[in-house]
N, C-alpha and C positions, 0 to 999 in steps of 0.2 A: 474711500475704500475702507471697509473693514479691518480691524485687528487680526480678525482669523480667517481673512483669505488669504490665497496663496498670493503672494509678491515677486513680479519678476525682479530675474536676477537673484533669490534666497530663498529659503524655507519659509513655510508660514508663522508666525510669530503670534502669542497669545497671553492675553493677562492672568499673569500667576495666579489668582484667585476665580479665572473661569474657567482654567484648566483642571484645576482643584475639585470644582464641580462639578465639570465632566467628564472626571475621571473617577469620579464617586468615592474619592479620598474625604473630601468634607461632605457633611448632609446638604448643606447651604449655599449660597454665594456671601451671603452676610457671614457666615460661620468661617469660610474659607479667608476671606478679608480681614476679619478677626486676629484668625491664627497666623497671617502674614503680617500684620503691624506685632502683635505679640514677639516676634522674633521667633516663632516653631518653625520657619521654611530657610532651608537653605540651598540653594541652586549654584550649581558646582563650585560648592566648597563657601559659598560667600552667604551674609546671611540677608536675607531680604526684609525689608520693611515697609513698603509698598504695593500693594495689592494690582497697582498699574504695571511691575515690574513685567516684561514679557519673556517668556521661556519660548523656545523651538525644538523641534527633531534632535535629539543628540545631548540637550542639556541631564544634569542629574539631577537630581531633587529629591532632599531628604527632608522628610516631613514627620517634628516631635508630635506623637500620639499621646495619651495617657499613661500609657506602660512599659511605650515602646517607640523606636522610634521607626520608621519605615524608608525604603532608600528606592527609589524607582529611578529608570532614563524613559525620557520622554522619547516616544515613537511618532507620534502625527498629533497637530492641534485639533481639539473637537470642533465639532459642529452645531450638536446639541449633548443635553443630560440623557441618553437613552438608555437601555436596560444593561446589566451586568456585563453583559455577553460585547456590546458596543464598546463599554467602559472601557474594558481589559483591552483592546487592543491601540490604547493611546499609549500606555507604556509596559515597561517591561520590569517586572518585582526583582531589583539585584539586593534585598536585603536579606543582609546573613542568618545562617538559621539558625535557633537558638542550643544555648551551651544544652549539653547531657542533663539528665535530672540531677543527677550524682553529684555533677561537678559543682564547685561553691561560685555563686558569683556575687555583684555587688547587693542584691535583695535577698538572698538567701537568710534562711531563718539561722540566728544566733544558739550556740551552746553554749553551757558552762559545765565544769567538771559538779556531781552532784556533790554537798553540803559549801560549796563555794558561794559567794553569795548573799541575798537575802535570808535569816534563816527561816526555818521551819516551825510550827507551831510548837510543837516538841520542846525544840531546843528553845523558844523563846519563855516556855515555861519555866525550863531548868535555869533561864538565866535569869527569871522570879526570882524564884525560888531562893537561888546563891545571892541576891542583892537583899529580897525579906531576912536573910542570916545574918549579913554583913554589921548592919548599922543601929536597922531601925528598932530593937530592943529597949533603947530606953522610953520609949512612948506608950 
């Protein structure tokens, strides 16, 4: 019996790294098995590092992306890699939606109060200028 047929007696059960694929979370199956020995997948709460590991109906899975991380619950194990419209209904998107532009968060770009700092061209003239005074007259 397959992975991802139904099993009496329970939900159908399937390898985190083919669910991955056909859920069109990863482009690959190779890419998906990757990012689950990596340590990017974690399924409810725990982190996974086995690409055998198998998810069903009802598990969570949160999967680090480049910029972001993404949080889905799993609805049904696939079948196959089929088109977008297929994809979407293996799980369900519970990831939070991101803060206001406004608000700071942890990548937000850095300020400083102006002349704080590195200085300015300017001022690193003037601070020539007051060292050429200081010293060097006997040369």
């Amino acid at each position: 019996m397959a992975d991802d047929e139904e099993q009496p007696g329970g939900p159908a059960r399937q390898r985190i790294d083919k669910w991955l694929f056909f859920a069109r979370l990863r482009k690959s199956r190779s890419l998906a098995a990757r990012s689950v020995e990596a340590g990017d997948v974690r399924v409810n709460g725990v982190a996974v590092r086995q690409p055998s590991h198998a998810v069903r109906p009802g598990d969570l899975v949160v999967l680090a992306l480049d910029r972001h991380d993404v949080t889905v619950k799993v609805l049904a194990s696939g079948a196959r890699r089929g088109p977008y419209e297929e994809a979407r209904r293996l799980y369900e998107d519970m990831t939070p939606p991101p803060p206001p532009r406004g608000e700071r968060t942890l990548f937000a770009q850095a300020t400083r109060e102006r002349g704080s700092g590195r200085p300015t061209k300017r001022e690193r003239r003037e601070t020539d200028r007051l060292q050429d005074f200081s010293g060097d007259a006997d040369e």
